[in-house]
C-alpha positions in Angstrom: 2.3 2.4 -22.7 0.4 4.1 -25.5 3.9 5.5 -26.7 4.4 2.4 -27.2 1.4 1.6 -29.3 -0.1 -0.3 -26.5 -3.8 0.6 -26.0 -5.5 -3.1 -25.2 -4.4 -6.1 -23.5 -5.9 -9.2 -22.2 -5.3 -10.7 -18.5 -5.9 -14.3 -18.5 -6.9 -15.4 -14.9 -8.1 -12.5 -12.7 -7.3 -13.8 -9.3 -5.0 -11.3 -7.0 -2.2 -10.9 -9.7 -4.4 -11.1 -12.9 -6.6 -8.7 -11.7 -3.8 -6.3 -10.0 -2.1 -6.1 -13.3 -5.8 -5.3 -14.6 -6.0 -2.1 -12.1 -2.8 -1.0 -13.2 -3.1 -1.4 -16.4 -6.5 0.4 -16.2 -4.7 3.1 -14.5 -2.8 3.6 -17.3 -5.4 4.4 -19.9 -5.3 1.2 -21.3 -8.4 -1.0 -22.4 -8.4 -4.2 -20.6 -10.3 -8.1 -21.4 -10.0 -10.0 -19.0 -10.6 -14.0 -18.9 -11.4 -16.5 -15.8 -12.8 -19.9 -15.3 -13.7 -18.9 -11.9 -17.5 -18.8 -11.4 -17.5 -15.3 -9.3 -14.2 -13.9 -11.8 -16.1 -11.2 -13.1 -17.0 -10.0 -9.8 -14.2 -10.7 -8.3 -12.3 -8.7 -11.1 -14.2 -5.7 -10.6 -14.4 -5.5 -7.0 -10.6 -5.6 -6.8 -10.0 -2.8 -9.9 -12.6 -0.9 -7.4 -11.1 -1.5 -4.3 -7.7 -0.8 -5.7 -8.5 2.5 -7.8 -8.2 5.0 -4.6 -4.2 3.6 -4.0 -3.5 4.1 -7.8 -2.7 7.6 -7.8 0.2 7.3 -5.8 1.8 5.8 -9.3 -0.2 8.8 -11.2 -3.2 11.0 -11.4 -6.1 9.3 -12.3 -9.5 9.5 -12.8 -11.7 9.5 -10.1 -13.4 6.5 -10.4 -12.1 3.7 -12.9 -14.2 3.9 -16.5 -16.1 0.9 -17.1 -16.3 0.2 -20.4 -12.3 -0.1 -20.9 -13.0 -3.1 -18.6 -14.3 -6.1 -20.5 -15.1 -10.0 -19.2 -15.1 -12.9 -21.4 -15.8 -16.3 -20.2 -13.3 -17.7 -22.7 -9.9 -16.8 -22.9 -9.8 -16.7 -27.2 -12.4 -13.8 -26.5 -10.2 -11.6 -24.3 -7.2 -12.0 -26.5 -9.5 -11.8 -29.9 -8.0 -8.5 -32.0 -5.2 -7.7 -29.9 -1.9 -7.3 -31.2 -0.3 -10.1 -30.2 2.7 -7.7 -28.4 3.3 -11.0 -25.9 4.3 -13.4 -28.7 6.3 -10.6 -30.4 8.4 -10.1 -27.5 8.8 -13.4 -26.8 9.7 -14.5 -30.8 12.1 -11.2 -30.4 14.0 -12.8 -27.4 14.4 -15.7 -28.8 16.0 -14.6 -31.6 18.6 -12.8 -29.0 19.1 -15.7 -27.1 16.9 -14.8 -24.0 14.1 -17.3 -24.4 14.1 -18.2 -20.3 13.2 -14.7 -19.6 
């Protein structure tokens, strides 16, 4: 995803999806803040990426134990999206404009 300029996104709500698409994105080098208004989200979050690092190099090589500080927690949503690009709402404006706003 860092070809294509990709190198932060935010996963709002870190139950099993949010925080699978948080492993995988990890395992792809990118930086990830994450948001829940779960009281044990944080710990939830980072138990999963954990538990789910030594299956992730069946996708590709990784590291052998997920860096840290890529993974962020915010208890407000606004904070895990704060300075990202926005790539989400472009996509979406950009189907839209070809007709494929259900998708």
């Amino acid at each position: 995803m860092a070809e294509m300029g990709v190198g932060r996104v935010a996963a709002i709500g870190t139950g099993t999806i949010g925080a699978s698409r948080a492993a995988y994105f990890r395992s792809r080098g990118l930086s990830v803040a994450a948001s829940d208004p779960a009281p044990q989200g944080e710990a939830f979050l980072r138990g999963f990426v954990t538990a789910a690092w030594p299956t992730l190099p069946r996708l590709q090589p990784l590291p052998e134990a997920p860096p840290p500080d890529a993974l962020s927690f915010h208890a407000v949503p606004e904070a895990a999206v704060a300075g990202g690009g926005g790539c989400r709402t472009k996509h979406r404006q950009a189907r839209r404009r070809a007709g494929l706003s259900r998708f």
